[in-house]
Backbone as numpy.savetxt, mean C-alpha at the origin, in Angstrom:
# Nx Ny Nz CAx CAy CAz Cx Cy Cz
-17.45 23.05 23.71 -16.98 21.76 24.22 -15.53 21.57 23.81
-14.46 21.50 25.03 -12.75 20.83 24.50 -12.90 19.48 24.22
-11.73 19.64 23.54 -11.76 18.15 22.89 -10.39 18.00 24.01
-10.18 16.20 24.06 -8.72 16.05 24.36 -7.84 16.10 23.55
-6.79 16.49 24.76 -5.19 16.21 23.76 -5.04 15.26 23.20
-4.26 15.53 22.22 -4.03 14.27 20.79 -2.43 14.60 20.50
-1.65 13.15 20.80 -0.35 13.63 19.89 -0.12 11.92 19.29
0.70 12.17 18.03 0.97 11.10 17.35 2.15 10.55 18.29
2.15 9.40 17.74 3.22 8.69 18.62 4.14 9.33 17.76
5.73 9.02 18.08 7.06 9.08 17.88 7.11 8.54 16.29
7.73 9.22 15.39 7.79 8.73 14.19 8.80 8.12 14.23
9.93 7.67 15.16 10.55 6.63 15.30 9.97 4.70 15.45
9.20 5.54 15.98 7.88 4.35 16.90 7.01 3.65 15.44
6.75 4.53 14.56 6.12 4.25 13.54 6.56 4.06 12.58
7.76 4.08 12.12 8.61 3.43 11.39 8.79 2.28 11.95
9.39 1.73 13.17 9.67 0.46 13.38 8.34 -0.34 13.25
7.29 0.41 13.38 6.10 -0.73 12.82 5.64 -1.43 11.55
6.23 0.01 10.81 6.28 -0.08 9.40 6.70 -0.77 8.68
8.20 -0.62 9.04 9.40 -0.89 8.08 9.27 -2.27 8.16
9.11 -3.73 9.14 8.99 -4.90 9.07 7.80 -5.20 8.08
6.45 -4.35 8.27 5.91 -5.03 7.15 5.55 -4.45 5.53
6.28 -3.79 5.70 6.87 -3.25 4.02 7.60 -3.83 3.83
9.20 -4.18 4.64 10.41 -5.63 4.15 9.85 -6.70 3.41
9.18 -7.23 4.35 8.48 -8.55 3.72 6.91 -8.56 2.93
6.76 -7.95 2.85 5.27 -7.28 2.16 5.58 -6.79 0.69
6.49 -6.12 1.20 6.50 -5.10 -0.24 8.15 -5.80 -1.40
9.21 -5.30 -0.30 10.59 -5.04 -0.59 11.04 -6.21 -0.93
10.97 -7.38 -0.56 11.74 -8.76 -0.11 10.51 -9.69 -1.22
9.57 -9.56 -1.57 8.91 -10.09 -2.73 9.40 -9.91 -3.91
9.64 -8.64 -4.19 10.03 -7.80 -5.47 11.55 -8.43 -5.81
12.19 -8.14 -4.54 13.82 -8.58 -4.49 14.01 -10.28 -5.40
13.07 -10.74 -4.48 13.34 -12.48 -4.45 12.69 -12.86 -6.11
11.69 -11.90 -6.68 11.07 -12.12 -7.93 12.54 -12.12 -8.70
12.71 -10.47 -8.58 13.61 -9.69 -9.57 14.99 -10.92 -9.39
15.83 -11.58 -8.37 16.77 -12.32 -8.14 16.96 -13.68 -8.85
15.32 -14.39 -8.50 15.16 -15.34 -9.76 14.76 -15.35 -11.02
14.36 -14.08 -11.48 14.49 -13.71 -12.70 15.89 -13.44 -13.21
17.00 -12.81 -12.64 18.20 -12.84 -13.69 18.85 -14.58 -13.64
18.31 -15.07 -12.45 18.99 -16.59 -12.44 18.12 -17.82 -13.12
16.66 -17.74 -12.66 15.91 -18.76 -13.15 14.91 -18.79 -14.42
15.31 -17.31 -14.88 14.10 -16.79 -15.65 12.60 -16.65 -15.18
11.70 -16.46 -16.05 10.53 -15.92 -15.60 9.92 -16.91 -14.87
9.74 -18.43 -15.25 9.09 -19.19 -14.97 9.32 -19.66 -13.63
11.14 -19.34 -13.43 11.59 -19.42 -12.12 11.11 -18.26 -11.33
11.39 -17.29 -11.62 11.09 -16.07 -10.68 9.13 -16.32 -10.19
8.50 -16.57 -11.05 7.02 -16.98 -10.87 7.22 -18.16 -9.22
7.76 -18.85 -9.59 7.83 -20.17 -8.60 8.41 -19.63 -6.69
9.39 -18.86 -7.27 10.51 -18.57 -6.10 8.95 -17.21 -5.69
8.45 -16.33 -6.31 8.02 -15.31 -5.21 6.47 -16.31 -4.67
6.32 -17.51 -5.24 5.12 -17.64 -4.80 5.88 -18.61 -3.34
6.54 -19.57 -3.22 7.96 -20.22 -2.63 7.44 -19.00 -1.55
7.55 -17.66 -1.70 8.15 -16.77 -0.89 7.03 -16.45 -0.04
5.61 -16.03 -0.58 4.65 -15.69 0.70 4.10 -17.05 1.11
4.17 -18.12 0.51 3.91 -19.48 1.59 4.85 -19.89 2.51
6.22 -19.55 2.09 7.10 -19.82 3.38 6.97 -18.77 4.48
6.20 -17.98 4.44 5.95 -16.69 5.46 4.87 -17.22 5.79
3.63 -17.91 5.53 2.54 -19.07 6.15 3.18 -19.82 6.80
4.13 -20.42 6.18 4.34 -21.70 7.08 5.51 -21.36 8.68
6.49 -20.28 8.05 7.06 -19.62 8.87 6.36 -19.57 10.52
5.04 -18.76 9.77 4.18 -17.96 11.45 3.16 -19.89 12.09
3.27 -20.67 11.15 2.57 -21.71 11.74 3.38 -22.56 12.72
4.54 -22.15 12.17 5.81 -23.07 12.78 5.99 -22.89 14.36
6.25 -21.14 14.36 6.28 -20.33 15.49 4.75 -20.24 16.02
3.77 -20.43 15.38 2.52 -20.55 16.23 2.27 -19.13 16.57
2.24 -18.68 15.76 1.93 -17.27 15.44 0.08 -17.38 14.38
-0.43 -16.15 14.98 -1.28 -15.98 13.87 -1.06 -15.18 12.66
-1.61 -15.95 11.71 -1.24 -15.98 10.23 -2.28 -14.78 9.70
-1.80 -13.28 9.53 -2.93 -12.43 9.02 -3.73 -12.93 7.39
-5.05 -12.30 7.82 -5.75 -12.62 6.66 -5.09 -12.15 5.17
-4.47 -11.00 5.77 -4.00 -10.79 4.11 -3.21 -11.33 3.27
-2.14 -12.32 4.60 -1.38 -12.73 4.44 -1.76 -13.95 3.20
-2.89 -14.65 4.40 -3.55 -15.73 3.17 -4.01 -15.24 1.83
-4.53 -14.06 1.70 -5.25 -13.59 0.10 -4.55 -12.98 -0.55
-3.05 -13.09 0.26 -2.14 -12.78 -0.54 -1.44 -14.01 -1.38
-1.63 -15.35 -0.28 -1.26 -16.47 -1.18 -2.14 -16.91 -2.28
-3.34 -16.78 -2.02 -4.46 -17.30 -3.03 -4.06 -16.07 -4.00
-3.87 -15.22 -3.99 -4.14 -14.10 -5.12 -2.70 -14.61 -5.75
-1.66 -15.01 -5.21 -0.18 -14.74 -5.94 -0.24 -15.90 -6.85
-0.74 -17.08 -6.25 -1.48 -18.36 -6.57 -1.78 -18.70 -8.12
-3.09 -17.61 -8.06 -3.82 -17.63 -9.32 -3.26 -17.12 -10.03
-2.30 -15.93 -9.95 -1.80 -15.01 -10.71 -0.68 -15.72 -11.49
0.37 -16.49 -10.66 1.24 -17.39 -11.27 0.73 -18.86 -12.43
-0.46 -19.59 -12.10 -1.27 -20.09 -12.71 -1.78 -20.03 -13.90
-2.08 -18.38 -14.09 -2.65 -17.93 -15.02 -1.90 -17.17 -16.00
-0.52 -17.18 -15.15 0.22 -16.56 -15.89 1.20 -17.91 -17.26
1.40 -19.30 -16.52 1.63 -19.86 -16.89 1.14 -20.56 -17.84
-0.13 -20.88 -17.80 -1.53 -21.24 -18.83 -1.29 -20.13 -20.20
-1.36 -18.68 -19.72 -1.23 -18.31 -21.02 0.29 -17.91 -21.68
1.47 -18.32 -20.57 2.59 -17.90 -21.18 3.01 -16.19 -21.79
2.27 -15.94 -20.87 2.03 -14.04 -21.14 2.94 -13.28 -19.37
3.85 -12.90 -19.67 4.40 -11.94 -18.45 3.44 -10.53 -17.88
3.07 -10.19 -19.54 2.23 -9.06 -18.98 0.76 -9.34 -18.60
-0.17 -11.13 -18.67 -0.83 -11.12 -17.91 -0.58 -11.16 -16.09
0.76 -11.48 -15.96 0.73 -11.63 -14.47 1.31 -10.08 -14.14
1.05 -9.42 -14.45 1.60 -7.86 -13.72 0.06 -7.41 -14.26
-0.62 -7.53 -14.89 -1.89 -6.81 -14.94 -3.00 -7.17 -14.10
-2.80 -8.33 -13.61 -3.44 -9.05 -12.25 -3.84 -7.93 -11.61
-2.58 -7.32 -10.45 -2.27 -6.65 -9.45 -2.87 -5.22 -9.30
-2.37 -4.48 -11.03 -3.04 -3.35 -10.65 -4.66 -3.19 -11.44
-5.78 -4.03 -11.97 -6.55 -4.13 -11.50 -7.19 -4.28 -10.24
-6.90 -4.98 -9.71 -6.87 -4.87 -8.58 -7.00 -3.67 -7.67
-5.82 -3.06 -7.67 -5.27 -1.62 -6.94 -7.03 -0.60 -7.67
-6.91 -0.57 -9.09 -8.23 0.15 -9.27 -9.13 0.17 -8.81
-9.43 -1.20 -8.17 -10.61 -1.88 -7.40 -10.95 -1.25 -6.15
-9.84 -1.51 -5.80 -9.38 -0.60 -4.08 -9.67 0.81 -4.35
-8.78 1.71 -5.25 -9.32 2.73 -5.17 -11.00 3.59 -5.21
-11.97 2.44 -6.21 -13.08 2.86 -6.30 -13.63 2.60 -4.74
-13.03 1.50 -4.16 -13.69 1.33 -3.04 -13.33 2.61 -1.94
-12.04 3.09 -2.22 -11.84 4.18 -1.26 -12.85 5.67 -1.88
-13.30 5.53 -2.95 -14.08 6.56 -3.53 -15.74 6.72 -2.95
-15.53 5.63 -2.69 -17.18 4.86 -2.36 -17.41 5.14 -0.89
-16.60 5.22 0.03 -16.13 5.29 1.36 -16.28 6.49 1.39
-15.90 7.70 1.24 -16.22 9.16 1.17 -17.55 9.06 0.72
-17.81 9.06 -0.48 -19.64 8.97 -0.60 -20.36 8.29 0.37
-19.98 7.44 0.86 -21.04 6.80 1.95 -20.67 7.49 3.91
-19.47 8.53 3.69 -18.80 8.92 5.08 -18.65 8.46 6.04
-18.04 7.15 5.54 -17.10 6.40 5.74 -15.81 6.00 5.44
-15.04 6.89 5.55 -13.24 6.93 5.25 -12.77 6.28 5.07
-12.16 5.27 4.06 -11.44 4.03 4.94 -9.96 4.48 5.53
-9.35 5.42 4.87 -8.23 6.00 6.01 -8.48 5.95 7.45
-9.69 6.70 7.59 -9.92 6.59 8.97 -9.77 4.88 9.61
-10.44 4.27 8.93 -10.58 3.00 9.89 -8.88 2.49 9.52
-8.05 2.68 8.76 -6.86 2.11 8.27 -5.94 3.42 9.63
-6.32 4.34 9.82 -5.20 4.80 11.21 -5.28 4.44 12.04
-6.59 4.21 12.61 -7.09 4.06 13.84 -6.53 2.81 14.45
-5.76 1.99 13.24 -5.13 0.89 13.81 -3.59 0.99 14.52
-3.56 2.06 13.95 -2.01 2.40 14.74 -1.99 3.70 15.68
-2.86 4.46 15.52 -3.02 5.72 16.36 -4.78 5.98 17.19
-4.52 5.58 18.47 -5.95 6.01 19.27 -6.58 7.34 18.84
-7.60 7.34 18.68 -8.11 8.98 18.73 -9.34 8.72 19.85
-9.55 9.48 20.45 -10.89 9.46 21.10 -12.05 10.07 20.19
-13.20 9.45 20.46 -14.50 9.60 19.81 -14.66 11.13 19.92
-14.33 11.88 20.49 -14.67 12.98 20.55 -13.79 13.64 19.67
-12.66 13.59 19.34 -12.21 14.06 18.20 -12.68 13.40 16.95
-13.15 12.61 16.99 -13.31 11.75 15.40 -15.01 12.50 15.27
-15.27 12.97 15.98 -16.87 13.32 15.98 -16.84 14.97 15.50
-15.31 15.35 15.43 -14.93 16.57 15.33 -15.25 16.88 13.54
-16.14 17.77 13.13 -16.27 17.96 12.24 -15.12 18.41 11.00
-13.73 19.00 11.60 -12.83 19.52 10.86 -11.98 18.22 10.62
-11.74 17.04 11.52 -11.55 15.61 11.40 -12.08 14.76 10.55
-13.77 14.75 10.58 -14.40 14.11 9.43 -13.93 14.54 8.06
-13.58 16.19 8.03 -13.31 16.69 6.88 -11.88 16.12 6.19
-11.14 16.21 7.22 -9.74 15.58 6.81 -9.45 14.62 6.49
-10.13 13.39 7.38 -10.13 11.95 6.94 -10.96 11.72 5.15
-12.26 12.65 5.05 -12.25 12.35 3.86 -11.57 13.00 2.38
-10.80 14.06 3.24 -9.94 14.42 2.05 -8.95 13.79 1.91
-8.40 12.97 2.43 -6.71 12.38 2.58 -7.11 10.79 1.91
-8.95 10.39 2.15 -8.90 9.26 1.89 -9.08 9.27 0.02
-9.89 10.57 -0.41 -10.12 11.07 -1.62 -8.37 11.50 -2.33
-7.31 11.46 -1.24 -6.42 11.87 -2.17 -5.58 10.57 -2.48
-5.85 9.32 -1.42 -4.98 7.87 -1.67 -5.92 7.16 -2.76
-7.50 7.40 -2.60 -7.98 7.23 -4.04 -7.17 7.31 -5.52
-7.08 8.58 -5.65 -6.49 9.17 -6.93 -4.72 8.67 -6.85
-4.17 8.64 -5.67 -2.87 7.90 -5.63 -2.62 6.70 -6.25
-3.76 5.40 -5.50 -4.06 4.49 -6.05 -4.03 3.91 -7.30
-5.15 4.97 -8.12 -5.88 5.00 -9.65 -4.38 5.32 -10.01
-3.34 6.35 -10.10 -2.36 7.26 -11.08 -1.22 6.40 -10.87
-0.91 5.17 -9.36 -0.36 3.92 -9.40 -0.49 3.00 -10.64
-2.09 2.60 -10.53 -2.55 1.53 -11.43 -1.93 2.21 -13.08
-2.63 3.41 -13.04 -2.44 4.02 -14.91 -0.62 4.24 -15.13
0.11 4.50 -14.06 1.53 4.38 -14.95 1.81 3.32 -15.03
1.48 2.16 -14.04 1.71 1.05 -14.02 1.43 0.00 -15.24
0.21 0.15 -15.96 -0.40 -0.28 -16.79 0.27 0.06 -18.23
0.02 1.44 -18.20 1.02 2.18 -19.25 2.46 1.66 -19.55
2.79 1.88 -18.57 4.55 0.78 -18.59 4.46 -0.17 -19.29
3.58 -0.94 -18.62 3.32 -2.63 -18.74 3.30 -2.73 -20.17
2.11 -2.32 -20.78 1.43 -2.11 -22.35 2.94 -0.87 -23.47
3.60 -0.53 -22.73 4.47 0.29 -23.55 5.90 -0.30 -23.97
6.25 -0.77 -22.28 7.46 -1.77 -22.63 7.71 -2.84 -23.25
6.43 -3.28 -23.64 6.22 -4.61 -24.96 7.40 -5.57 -24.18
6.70 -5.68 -23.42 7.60 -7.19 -22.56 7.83 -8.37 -22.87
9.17 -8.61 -23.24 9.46 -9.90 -24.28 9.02 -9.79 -26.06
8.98 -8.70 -26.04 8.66 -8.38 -27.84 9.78 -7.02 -28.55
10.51 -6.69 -27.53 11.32 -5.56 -27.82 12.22 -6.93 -28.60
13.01 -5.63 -29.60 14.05 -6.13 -30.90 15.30 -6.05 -29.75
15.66 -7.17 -29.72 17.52 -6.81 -29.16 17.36 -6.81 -27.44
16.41 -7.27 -27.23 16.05 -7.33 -25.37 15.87 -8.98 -24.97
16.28 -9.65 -23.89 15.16 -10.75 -23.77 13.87 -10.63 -22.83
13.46 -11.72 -22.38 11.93 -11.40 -21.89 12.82 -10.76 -20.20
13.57 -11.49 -20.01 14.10 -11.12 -18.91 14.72 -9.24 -18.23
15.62 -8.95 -19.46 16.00 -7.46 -19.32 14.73 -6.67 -19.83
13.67 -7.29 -20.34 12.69 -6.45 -20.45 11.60 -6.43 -19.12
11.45 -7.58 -18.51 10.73 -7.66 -17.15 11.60 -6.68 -16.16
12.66 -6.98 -16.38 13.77 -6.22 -14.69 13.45 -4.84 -15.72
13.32 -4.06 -16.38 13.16 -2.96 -16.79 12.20 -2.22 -16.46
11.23 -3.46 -16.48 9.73 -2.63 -16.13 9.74 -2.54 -14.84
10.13 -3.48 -14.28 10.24 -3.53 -12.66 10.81 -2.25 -11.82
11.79 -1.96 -12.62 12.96 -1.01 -11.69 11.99 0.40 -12.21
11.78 0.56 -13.24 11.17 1.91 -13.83 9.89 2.14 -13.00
9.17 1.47 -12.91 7.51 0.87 -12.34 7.64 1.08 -10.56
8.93 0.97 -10.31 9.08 0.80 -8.34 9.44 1.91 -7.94
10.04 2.96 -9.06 10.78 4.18 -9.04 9.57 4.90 -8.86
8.76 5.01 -10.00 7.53 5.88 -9.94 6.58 5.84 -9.10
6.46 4.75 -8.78 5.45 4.43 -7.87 6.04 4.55 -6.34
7.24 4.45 -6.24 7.49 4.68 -4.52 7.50 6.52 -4.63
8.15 6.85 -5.80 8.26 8.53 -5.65 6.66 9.32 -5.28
5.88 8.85 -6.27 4.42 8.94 -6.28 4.15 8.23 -4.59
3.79 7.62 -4.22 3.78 7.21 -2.55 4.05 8.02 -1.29
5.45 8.13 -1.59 6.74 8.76 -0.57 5.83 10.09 -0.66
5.51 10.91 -1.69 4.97 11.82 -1.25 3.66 12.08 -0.79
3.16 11.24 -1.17 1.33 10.88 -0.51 1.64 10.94 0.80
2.42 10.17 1.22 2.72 9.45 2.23 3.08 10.81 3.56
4.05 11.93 2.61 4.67 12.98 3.39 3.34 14.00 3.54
2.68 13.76 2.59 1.70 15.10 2.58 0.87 14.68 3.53
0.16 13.15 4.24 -0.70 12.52 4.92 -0.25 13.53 6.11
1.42 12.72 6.48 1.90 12.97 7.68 1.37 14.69 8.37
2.09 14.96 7.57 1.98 16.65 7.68 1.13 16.93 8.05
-0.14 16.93 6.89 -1.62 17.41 7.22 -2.02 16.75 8.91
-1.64 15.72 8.66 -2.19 15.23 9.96 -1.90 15.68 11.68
-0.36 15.75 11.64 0.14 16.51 12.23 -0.26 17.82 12.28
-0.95 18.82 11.64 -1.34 19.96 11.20 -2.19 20.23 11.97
-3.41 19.06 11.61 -4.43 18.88 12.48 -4.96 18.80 14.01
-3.72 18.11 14.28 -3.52 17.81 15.67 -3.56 19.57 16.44
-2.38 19.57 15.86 -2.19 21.14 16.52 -2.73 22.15 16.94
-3.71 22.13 15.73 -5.00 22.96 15.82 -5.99 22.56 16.58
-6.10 21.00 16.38 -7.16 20.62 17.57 -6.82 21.37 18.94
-5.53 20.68 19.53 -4.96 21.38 20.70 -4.63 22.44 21.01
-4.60 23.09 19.78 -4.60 24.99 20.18 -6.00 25.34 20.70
-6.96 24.44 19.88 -8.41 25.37 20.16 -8.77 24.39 21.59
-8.62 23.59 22.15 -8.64 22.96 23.37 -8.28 23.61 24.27
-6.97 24.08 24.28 -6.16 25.21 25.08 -7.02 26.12 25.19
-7.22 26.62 24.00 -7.43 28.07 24.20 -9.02 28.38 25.06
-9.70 27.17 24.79 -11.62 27.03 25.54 -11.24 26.86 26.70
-9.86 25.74 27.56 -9.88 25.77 28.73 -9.02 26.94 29.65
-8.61 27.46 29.03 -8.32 29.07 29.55 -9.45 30.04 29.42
-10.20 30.19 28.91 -11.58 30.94 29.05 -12.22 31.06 30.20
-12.36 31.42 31.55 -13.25 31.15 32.88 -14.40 31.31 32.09
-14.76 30.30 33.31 -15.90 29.70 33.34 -17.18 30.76 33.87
Protein backbone atom coordinates (compact mmCIF):
# COMPACT_ATOMS: atom_id res chain seq x y z
CA UNK A 1 0.00 0.00 0.00
CA UNK A 2 1.54 3.91 -1.08
CA UNK A 3 1.20 6.26 1.19
CA UNK A 4 0.71 10.02 -0.03
CA UNK A 5 3.04 12.66 -0.63
CA UNK A 6 4.00 14.62 2.40
CA UNK A 7 6.07 17.85 2.36
CA UNK A 8 6.49 20.33 5.23
CA UNK A 9 5.48 23.65 4.57
CA UNK A 10 8.21 26.39 3.89
CA UNK A 11 10.34 26.99 6.95
CA UNK A 12 9.89 30.51 6.12
CA UNK A 13 6.10 29.90 6.57
CA UNK A 14 6.87 28.42 9.98
CA UNK A 15 8.84 30.77 11.43
CA UNK A 16 6.43 33.53 10.76
CA UNK A 17 4.01 31.43 12.81
CA UNK A 18 6.35 31.00 15.36
CA UNK A 19 8.22 33.88 15.91
CA UNK A 20 4.87 36.09 16.99
CA UNK A 21 4.13 33.65 19.57
CA UNK A 22 7.48 33.15 21.14
CA UNK A 23 7.78 37.41 21.05
CA UNK A 24 5.07 37.68 23.28
CA UNK A 25 4.98 34.29 24.98
CA UNK A 26 8.34 33.79 25.67
CA UNK A 27 10.79 36.95 24.73
CA UNK A 28 8.75 40.17 25.65
CA UNK A 29 7.74 38.64 29.29
CA UNK A 30 11.29 37.97 30.25
CA UNK A 31 12.32 41.48 28.65
CA UNK A 32 9.51 43.50 30.49
CA UNK A 33 10.36 41.33 33.95
CA UNK A 34 14.19 41.75 33.51
CA UNK A 35 13.44 45.92 32.53
CA UNK A 36 11.47 46.44 35.72
CA UNK A 37 13.73 44.76 37.67
CA UNK A 38 16.84 47.09 37.02
CA UNK A 39 14.16 50.08 37.40
CA UNK A 40 11.46 48.97 39.88
CA UNK A 41 13.09 46.21 41.66
CA UNK A 42 11.68 42.87 42.28
CA UNK A 43 8.44 43.79 43.63
CA UNK A 44 8.14 46.03 40.59
CA UNK A 45 9.28 43.65 38.02
CA UNK A 46 6.57 41.00 39.79
CA UNK A 47 3.73 43.72 39.05
CA UNK A 48 4.90 44.96 35.44
CA UNK A 49 5.19 41.04 33.97
CA UNK A 50 1.88 40.21 35.52
CA UNK A 51 0.59 44.14 34.00
CA UNK A 52 2.01 42.26 30.93
CA UNK A 53 -0.03 38.92 30.14
CA UNK A 54 -3.38 40.72 31.29
CA UNK A 55 -2.82 43.52 28.99
CA UNK A 56 -2.51 40.80 26.18
CA UNK A 57 -6.28 39.61 27.66
CA UNK A 58 -7.50 42.70 27.52
CA UNK A 59 -5.62 43.64 24.27
CA UNK A 60 -7.49 40.49 22.21
CA UNK A 61 -10.95 41.55 24.10
CA UNK A 62 -10.62 44.99 22.87
CA UNK A 63 -10.04 43.80 19.22
CA UNK A 64 -12.61 41.02 19.81
CA UNK A 65 -10.39 38.49 19.19
CA UNK A 66 -10.46 35.10 20.90
CA UNK A 67 -8.50 34.95 23.97
CA UNK A 68 -6.47 31.37 23.91
CA UNK A 69 -6.87 29.16 26.82
CA UNK A 70 -3.37 29.27 27.64
CA UNK A 71 -3.38 32.54 27.44
CA UNK A 72 -5.84 32.62 30.50
CA UNK A 73 -3.74 29.81 32.65
CA UNK A 74 -1.18 31.73 31.90
CA UNK A 75 -2.76 34.67 33.83
CA UNK A 76 -4.05 32.57 36.71
CA UNK A 77 -0.69 30.74 36.95
CA UNK A 78 1.49 34.21 36.76
CA UNK A 79 -1.24 35.39 39.29
CA UNK A 80 -0.57 32.97 41.99
CA UNK A 81 2.97 32.87 41.39
CA UNK A 82 3.38 36.70 42.02
CA UNK A 83 1.02 36.32 45.19
CA UNK A 84 2.90 33.79 46.59
CA UNK A 85 5.81 35.15 45.87
CA UNK A 86 4.98 38.25 47.76
CA UNK A 87 3.40 36.52 50.95
CA UNK A 88 6.62 34.84 51.41
CA UNK A 89 9.05 37.58 50.23
CA UNK A 90 11.23 34.76 48.64
CA UNK A 91 12.45 35.46 44.74
CA UNK A 92 13.42 31.95 44.55
CA UNK A 93 9.85 30.86 45.46
CA UNK A 94 8.54 32.58 42.32
CA UNK A 95 11.06 30.97 39.75
CA UNK A 96 10.50 27.53 41.35
CA UNK A 97 6.76 27.82 40.53
CA UNK A 98 7.47 27.41 36.75
CA UNK A 99 9.83 24.70 36.53
CA UNK A 100 7.87 22.38 38.63
CA UNK A 101 5.67 22.73 36.58
CA UNK A 102 7.76 22.07 33.27
CA UNK A 103 8.55 18.53 35.33
CA UNK A 104 4.94 18.01 35.36
CA UNK A 105 4.68 18.35 31.62
CA UNK A 106 7.45 16.29 31.04
CA UNK A 107 6.09 13.20 33.05
CA UNK A 108 3.02 13.83 31.16
CA UNK A 109 4.94 13.61 27.84
CA UNK A 110 6.47 10.26 29.36
CA UNK A 111 3.06 8.94 30.05
CA UNK A 112 1.94 9.68 26.40
CA UNK A 113 4.50 7.22 24.86
CA UNK A 114 3.46 4.56 27.46
CA UNK A 115 -0.07 4.93 26.68
CA UNK A 116 0.86 5.54 22.43
CA UNK A 117 -0.21 8.46 22.49
CA UNK A 118 2.50 11.14 21.53
CA UNK A 119 1.76 14.33 22.54
CA UNK A 120 4.22 15.69 19.81
CA UNK A 121 2.10 14.14 17.55
CA UNK A 122 -1.07 15.88 18.56
CA UNK A 123 1.23 19.27 19.23
CA UNK A 124 2.32 19.06 15.06
CA UNK A 125 -0.59 18.17 13.72
CA UNK A 126 -1.57 21.66 14.57
CA UNK A 127 0.61 23.23 12.20
CA UNK A 128 1.35 20.46 9.65
CA UNK A 129 -1.59 18.13 7.93
CA UNK A 130 -0.56 14.57 7.70
CA UNK A 131 -3.01 12.21 6.31
CA UNK A 132 -4.21 9.23 8.41
CA UNK A 133 -2.49 7.05 6.32
CA UNK A 134 0.79 8.19 7.10
CA UNK A 135 0.19 8.61 10.83
CA UNK A 136 -1.04 4.88 10.68
CA UNK A 137 2.47 4.37 9.22
CA UNK A 138 4.29 2.30 11.61
CA UNK A 139 7.91 3.98 11.06
CA UNK A 140 5.78 7.42 11.96
CA UNK A 141 4.30 6.01 15.14
CA UNK A 142 7.93 5.14 15.82
CA UNK A 143 9.19 8.63 15.32
CA UNK A 144 6.55 10.57 16.94
CA UNK A 145 7.29 8.50 20.00
CA UNK A 146 10.86 8.95 19.92
CA UNK A 147 11.01 12.78 19.43
CA UNK A 148 8.15 12.94 22.04
CA UNK A 149 10.54 10.70 24.57
CA UNK A 150 13.36 13.08 23.58
CA UNK A 151 11.28 16.70 24.51
CA UNK A 152 10.50 14.63 27.68
CA UNK A 153 14.10 14.45 28.83
CA UNK A 154 14.56 18.15 27.22
CA UNK A 155 11.92 19.29 29.45
CA UNK A 156 13.18 17.37 32.80
CA UNK A 157 17.32 18.67 31.96
CA UNK A 158 15.35 22.38 31.43
CA UNK A 159 13.68 22.03 34.86
CA UNK A 160 17.21 20.41 36.66
CA UNK A 161 19.62 23.31 35.36
CA UNK A 162 17.07 25.55 36.01
CA UNK A 163 16.52 24.58 39.57
CA UNK A 164 20.20 24.05 40.12
CA UNK A 165 20.86 27.72 39.14
CA UNK A 166 18.06 28.85 41.15
CA UNK A 167 19.29 26.87 44.54
CA UNK A 168 23.14 27.71 43.58
CA UNK A 169 22.94 31.38 42.84
CA UNK A 170 21.66 32.05 46.43
CA UNK A 171 19.46 34.83 45.14
CA UNK A 172 19.62 37.88 47.25
CA UNK A 173 22.08 36.14 49.82
CA UNK A 174 25.34 36.49 47.76
CA UNK A 175 28.09 38.83 49.82
CA UNK A 176 28.61 42.06 47.62
CA UNK A 177 25.46 41.41 45.08
CA UNK A 178 21.90 42.91 45.51
CA UNK A 179 18.72 40.86 45.17
CA UNK A 180 18.50 42.55 41.88
CA UNK A 181 22.13 41.76 40.04
CA UNK A 182 21.59 38.48 41.53
CA UNK A 183 17.98 37.85 39.86
CA UNK A 184 19.26 39.48 36.23
CA UNK A 185 22.16 36.88 36.74
CA UNK A 186 20.15 34.01 37.06
CA UNK A 187 18.00 35.15 34.37
CA UNK A 188 20.60 35.77 31.62
CA UNK A 189 22.66 32.46 32.66
CA UNK A 190 19.21 30.30 32.95
CA UNK A 191 17.88 31.78 29.13
CA UNK A 192 21.37 30.99 27.72
CA UNK A 193 21.20 27.34 28.69
CA UNK A 194 18.02 26.70 28.19
CA UNK A 195 17.50 28.32 24.65
CA UNK A 196 21.03 26.49 23.67
CA UNK A 197 19.54 23.19 25.16
CA UNK A 198 16.08 23.94 22.95
CA UNK A 199 17.64 25.42 19.72
CA UNK A 200 19.03 22.10 19.45
CA UNK A 201 16.05 19.86 20.32
CA UNK A 202 14.42 21.97 18.24
CA UNK A 203 17.15 21.38 15.11
CA UNK A 204 17.34 17.70 15.72
CA UNK A 205 13.12 17.53 15.61
CA UNK A 206 13.36 19.42 12.31
CA UNK A 207 15.79 17.22 10.64
CA UNK A 208 14.57 13.90 11.76
CA UNK A 209 11.39 14.93 10.59
CA UNK A 210 12.27 16.08 7.41
CA UNK A 211 14.26 12.75 7.18
CA UNK A 212 11.20 11.04 7.49
CA UNK A 213 9.30 12.58 5.00
CA UNK A 214 11.74 11.61 2.40
CA UNK A 215 11.76 8.24 3.02
CA UNK A 216 8.13 8.08 3.22
CA UNK A 217 8.16 9.50 -0.42
CA UNK A 218 10.98 7.53 -1.69
CA UNK A 219 9.16 4.30 -0.71
CA UNK A 220 5.76 5.76 -2.28
CA UNK A 221 7.66 6.41 -5.46
CA UNK A 222 9.30 3.60 -5.62
CA UNK A 223 5.63 1.02 -5.05
CA UNK A 224 4.06 3.32 -7.69
CA UNK A 225 6.62 2.55 -10.32
CA UNK A 226 6.32 -1.19 -9.76
CA UNK A 227 3.52 -2.44 -12.60
CA UNK A 228 0.88 -3.60 -11.56
Amino acid sequence: MSHPHVTLPRLTSLVRQAVPKLLEGVVAPLAVFYAALAVLGFNGALAAATAWVYGGVVWRLIRRQRVPATMIVAAIAITARALLALWTGSPVVYFLQPEAGTICISLVFLASVRLRRPLVQKLTLDYIHLPSAVLKHERVRRFFARITLLWAFVLLANSTVSIWLLLHQSIGQSIGRSLEQSVGDYLLVRTAIVALISGTAIGISVWAFRRLLRRLNHESHAKAAIPA
